[in-house]
C-alpha positions in Angstrom: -3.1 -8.6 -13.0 -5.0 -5.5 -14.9 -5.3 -4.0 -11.2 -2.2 -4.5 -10.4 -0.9 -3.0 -13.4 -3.0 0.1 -13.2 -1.8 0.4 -9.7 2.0 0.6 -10.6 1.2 3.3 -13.1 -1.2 5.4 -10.8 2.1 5.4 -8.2 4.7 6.0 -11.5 2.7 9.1 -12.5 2.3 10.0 -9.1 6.0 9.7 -7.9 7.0 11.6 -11.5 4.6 14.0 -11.5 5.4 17.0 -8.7 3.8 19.9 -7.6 4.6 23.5 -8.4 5.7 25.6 -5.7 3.3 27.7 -3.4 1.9 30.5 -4.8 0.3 31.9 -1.8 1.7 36.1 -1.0 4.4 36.1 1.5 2.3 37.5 4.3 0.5 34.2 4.6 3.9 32.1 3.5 5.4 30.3 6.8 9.8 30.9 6.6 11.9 27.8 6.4 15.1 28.3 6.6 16.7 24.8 4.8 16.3 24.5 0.7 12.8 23.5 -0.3 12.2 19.9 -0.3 12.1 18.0 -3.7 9.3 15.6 -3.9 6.7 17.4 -3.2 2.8 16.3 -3.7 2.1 14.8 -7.3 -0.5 16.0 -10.0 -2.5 12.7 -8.3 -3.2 14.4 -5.3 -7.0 14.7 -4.2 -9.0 16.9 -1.4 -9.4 15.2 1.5 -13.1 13.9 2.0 -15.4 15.6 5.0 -14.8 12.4 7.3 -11.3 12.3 7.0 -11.2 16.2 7.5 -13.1 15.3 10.8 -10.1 12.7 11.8 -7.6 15.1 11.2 -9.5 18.3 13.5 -9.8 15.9 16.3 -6.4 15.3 16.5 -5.3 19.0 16.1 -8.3 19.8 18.7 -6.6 18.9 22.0 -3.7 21.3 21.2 -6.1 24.2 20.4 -7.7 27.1 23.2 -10.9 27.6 21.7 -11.2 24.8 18.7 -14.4 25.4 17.7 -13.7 28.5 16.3 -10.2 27.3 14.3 -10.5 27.9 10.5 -8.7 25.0 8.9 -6.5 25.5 5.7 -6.4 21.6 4.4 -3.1 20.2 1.7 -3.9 17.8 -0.7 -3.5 14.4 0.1 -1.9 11.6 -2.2 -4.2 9.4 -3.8 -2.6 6.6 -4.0 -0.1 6.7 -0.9 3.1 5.1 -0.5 2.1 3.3 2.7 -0.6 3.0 5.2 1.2 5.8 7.5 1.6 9.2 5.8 2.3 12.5 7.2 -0.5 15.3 6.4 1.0 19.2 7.2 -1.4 22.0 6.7 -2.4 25.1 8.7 -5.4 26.5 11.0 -5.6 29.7 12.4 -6.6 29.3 16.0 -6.1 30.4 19.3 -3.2 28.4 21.2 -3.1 27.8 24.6 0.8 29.7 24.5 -0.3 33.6 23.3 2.7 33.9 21.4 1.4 31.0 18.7 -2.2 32.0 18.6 -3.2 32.7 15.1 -1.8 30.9 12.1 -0.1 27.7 13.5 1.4 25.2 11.1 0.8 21.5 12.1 2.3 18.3 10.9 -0.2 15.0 11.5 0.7 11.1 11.4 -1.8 9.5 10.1 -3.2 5.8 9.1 -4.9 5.4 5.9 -7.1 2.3 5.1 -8.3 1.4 1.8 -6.6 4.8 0.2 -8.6 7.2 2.6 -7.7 8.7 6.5 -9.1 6.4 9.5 -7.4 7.8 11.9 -4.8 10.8 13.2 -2.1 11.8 15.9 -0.9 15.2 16.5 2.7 15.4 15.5 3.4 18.5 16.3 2.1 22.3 15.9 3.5 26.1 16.9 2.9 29.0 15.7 4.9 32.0 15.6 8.3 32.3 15.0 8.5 28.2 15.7 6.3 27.5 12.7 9.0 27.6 10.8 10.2 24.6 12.9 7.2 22.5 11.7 7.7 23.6 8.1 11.4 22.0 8.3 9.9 18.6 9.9 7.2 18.9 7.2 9.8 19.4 4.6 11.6 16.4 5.5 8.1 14.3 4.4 8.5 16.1 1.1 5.5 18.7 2.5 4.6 22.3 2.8 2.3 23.6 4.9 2.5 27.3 3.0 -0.2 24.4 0.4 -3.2 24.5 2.7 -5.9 26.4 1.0 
């Protein structure tokens, strides 16, 4: 019962508790052209670990020109999520195989979480370009901003 307990209050302060806004400088901000989304990521957010970093590039891979040389910009992730399938949006600047989204190209992931941590990924979508701003809005609807990758 104490773990249970502790649970429902980890997910209370994490579904009260919301993260600020991006700070990042406009140049590197990705436009979205509905209101910003509400929920947001929680205070309770974590990094995601090196293994679950790993899941996440070999999903994005496939969609990239040259991935080994991609530089990843990775979102917090919620600790305690709200179910075993969670969407993950972030950004890597890569080379696309379409020239006109090479560079920084917002992505949104599904992924399956097991035990609280990311066992495996598929490739939602990604674009770069002017249609990043097009997986900004479907990352809005998930209550996520890609514009958070660090």
């Amino acid at each position: 019962m104490r773990t249970t307990r502790s649970n429902a209050i980890a997910v209370l302060a994490a579904s009260v508790a919301l993260s600020a806004c991006a700070t990042a400088p406009a140049g590197d901000r990705i436009a979205v052209s509905a209101a910003p989304a509400t929920s947001g990521l929680s205070v309770a957010d974590r990094d995601l670990t090196p293994q679950e970093k790993k899941v996440i590039v070999d999903a994005v891979a496939s969609s990239l020109r040259n991935p080994a040389a991609a530089k990843y910009r990775w979102a917090k992730f919620p600790t305690v999520p709200e179910s075993d399938d969670v969407s993950y949006c972030a950004t890597v600047d890569a080379q696309s195989p379409y020239a006109a989204y090479s560079g920084r190209q917002a992505y949104i992931v599904d992924t399956k979480v097991v035990g609280g941590h990311v066992t495996a990924a598929v490739m939602g979508l990604i674009a770069g370009g002017k249609d990043a701003a097009i997986v900004a809005g479907m990352c809005e609807k998930h209550g996520l901003d890609p514009n958070k990758a660090t």
